[in-house]
Backbone bond lengths (Angstrom), bond angles and torsions (degrees), N, CA, C in turn:
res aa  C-N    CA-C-N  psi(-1)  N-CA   C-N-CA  omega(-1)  CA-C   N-CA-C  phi
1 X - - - 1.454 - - 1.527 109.36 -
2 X 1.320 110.35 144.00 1.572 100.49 -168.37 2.016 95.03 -150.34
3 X 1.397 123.86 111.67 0.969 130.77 -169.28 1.806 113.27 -100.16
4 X 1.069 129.24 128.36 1.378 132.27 171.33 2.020 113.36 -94.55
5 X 1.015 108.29 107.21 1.415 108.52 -175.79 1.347 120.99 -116.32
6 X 1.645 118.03 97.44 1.335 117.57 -176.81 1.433 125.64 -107.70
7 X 1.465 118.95 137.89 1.471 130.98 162.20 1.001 146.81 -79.86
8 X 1.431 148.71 -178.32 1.363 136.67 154.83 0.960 124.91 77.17
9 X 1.363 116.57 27.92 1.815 108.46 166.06 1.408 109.14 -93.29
10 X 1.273 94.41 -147.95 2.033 93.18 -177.82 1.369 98.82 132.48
11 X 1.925 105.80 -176.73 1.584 112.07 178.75 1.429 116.84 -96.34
12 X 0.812 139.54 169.30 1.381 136.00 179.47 1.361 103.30 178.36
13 X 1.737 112.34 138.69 1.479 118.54 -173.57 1.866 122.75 -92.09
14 X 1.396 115.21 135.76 1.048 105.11 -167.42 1.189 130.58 -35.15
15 X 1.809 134.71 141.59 1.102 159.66 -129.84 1.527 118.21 33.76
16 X 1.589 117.30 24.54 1.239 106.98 161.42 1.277 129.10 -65.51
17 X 1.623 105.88 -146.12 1.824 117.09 161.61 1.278 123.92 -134.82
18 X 0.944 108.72 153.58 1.640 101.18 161.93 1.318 106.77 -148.94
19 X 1.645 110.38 154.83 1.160 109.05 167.66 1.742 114.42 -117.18
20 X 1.455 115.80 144.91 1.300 118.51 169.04 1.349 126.79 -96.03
21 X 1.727 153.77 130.93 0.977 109.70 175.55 1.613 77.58 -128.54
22 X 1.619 112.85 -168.94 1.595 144.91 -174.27 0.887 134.06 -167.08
23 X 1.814 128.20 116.18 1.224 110.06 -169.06 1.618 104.76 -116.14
24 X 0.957 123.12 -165.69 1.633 134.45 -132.61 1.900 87.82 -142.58
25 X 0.865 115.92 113.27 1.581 109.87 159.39 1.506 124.34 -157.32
26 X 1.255 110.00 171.59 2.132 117.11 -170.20 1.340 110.20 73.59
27 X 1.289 133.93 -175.27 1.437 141.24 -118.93 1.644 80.35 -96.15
28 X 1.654 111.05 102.80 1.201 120.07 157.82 1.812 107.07 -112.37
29 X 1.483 121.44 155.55 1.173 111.80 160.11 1.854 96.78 -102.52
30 X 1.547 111.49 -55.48 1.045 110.16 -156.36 1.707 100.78 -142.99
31 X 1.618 112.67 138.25 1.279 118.47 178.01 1.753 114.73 -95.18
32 X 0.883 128.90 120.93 1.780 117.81 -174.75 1.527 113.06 -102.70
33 X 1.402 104.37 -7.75 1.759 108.03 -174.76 1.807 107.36 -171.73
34 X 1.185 103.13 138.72 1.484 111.47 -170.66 1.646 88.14 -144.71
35 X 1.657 99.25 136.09 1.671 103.11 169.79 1.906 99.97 -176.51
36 X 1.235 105.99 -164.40 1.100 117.02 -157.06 2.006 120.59 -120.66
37 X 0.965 137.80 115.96 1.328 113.68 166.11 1.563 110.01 -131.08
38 X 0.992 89.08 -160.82 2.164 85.95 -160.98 1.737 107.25 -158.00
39 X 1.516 136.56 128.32 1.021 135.81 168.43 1.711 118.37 -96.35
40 X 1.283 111.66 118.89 1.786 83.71 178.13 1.708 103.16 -109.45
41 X 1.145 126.76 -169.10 2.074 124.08 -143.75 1.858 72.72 -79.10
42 X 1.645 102.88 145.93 1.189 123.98 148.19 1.434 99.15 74.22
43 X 1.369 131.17 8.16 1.500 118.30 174.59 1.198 104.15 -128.91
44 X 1.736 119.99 -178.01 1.226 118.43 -169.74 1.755 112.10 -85.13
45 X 1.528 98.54 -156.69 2.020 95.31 173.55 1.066 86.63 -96.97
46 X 1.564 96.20 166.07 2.216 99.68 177.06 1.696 72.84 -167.18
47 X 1.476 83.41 146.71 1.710 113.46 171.92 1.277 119.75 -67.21
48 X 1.482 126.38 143.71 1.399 112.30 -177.40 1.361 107.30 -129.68
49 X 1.096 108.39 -16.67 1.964 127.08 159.56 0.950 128.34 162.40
50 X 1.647 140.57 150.73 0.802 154.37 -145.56 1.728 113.68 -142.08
51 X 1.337 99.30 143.50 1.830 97.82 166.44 1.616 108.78 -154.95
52 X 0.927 92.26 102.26 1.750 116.33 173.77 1.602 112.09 -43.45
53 X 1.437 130.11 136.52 1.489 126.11 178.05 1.566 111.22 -50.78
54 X 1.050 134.28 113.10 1.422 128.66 -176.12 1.778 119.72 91.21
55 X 1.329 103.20 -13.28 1.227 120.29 167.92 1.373 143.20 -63.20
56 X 1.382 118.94 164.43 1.670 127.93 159.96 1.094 103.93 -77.43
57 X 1.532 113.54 140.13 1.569 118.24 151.61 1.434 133.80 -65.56
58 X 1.386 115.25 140.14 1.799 96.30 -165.54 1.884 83.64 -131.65
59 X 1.498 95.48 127.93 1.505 98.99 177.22 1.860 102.73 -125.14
60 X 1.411 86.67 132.39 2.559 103.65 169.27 1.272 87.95 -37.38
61 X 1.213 115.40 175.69 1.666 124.16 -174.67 1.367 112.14 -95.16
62 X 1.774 102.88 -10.62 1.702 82.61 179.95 1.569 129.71 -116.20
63 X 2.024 82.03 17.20 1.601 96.86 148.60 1.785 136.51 -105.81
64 X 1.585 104.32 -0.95 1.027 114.68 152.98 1.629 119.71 -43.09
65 X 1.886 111.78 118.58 1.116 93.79 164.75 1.719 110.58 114.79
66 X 1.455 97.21 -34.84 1.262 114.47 -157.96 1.589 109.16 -129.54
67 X 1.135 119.81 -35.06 1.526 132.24 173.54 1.484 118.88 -126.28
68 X 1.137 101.76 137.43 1.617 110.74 178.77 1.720 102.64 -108.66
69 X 1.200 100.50 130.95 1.979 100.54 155.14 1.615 97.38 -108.09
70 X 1.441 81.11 146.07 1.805 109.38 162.56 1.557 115.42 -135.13
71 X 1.408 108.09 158.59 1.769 101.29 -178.66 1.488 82.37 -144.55
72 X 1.110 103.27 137.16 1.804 126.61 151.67 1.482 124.49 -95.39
73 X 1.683 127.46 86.44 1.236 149.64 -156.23 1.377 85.52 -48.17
74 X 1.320 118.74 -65.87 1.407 120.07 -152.46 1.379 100.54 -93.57
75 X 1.326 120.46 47.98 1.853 115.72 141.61 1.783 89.41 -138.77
76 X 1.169 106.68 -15.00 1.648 102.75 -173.11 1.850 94.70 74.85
77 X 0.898 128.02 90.54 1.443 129.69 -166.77 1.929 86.27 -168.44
78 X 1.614 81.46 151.13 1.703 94.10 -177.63 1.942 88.59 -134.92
79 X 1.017 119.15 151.17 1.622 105.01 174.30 2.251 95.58 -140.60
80 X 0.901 97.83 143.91 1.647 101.20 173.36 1.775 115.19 -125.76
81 X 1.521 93.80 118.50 1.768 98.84 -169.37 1.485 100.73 -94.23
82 X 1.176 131.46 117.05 0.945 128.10 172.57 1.825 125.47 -113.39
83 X 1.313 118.66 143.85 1.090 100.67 -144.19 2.053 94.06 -154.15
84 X 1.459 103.32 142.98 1.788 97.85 -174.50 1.542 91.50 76.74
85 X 1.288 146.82 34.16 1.540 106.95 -178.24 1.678 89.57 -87.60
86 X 1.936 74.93 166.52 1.491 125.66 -174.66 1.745 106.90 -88.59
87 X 1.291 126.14 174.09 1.038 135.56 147.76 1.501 131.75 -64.19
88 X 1.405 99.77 -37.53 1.681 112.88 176.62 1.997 92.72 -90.01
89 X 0.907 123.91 16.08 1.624 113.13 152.96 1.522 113.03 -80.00
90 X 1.513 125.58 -47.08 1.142 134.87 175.09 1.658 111.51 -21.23
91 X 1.106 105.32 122.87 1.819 122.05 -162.58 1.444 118.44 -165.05
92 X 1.197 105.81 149.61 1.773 90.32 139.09 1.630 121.47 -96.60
93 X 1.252 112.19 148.94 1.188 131.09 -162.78 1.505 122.65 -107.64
94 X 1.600 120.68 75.81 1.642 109.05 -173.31 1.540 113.86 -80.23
95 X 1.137 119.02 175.55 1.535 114.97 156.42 1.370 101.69 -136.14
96 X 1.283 121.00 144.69 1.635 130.16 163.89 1.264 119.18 -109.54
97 X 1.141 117.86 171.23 1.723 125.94 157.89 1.366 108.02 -148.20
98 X 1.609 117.09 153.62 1.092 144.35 175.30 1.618 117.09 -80.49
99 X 1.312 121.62 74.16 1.663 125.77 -177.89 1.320 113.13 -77.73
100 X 1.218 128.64 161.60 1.108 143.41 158.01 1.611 109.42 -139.27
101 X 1.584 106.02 109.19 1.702 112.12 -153.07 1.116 102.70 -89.45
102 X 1.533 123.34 -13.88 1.973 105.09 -179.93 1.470 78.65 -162.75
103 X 1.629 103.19 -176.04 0.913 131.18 177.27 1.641 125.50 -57.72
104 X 0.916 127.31 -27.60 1.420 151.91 -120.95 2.026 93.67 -138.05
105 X 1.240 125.49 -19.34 1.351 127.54 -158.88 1.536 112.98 -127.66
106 X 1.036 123.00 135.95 1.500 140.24 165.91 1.934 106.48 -41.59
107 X 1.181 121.59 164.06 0.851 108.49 164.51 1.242 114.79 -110.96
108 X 1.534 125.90 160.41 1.876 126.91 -158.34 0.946 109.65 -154.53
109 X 1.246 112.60 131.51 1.519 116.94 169.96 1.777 125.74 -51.22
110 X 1.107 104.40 135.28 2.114 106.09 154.51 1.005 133.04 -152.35
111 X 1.270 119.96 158.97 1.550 121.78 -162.57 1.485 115.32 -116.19
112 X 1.184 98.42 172.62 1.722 107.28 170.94 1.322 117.03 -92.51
113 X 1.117 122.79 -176.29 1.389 125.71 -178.33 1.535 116.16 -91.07
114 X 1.644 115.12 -14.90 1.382 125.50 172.16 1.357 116.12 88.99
115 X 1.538 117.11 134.93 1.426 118.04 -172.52 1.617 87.33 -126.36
116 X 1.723 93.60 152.47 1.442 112.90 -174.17 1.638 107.50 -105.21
117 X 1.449 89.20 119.78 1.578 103.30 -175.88 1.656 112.76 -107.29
118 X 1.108 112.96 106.74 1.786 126.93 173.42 1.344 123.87 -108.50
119 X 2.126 98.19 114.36 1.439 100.59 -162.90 2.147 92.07 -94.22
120 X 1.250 122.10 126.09 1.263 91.33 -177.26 1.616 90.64 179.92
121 X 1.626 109.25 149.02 1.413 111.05 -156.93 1.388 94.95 -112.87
C-alpha cells in the first residue's frame, strides 16, 4: 500500500503565494520521479513540474519563473512553491510519484487525493 498525502492549498489573492507540500508513504523500495499536475473546472490534468530522483527540474512554461519544485529524498516528500499566482492558476492541484515497491514489481505511478487552490480577490 503506498499513500500520497498533500497540503497547502487554500485561497489567496492575486500575486500571492502558496505553498504545496506531499509526502510519500507505505511499502516503497524506491521513488524514480516526484512532480506536480493540476486540473482547473472543465479542463483536462496538465503537468506543472516535475523532478526526477537525481534529476533536473522540468517546468510547462507558465510555471517557469514563478514556481519552484523541491523533493527531500530522505522523507520521500515533493513540496511546490508557488509564487505571483494568477487567477487562471486556480485548480486542483495533485502530485504523484513513480514507485517501485519491492523488488519483484514494475514501477507505477500514484497520486494524491488533490488540494484546491483559489487564486481570487
Amino acid at each position: 500500500q503506498v499513500q500520497l498525502v498533500e497540503s497547502g492549498g487554500g485561497l489567496v489573492q492575486p500575486g500571492g503565494s502558496l505553498r504545496l507540500s506531499c509526502g510519500a508513504s507505505g511499502s516503497i523500495l524506491a521513488i524514480t520521479n516526484m512532480g506536480w499536475f493540476r486540473q482547473a473546472p472543465g479542463k483536462g490534468r496538465e503537468m506543472v513540474a516535475t523532478k526526477p530522483t537525481g534529476g533536473r527540474e522540468n517546468y510547462v512554461e507558465f510555471a517557469k519563473g514563478r514556481f519552484t519544485i523541491s523533493r527531500d529524498d530522505a522523507k520521500n516528500t515533493v513540496s511546490l512553491q508557488m509564487n505571483s499566482l494568477k487567477p487562471e492558476d486556480t485548480a486542483v492541484y495533485y502530485c504523484y510519484a513513480t514507485i517501485q515497491r519491492n523488488g519483484l514489481s514494475v514501477a507505477s505511478n500514484y497520486w494524491g487525493q488533490g488540494t484546491q487552490v483559489t487564486v481570487s480577490s
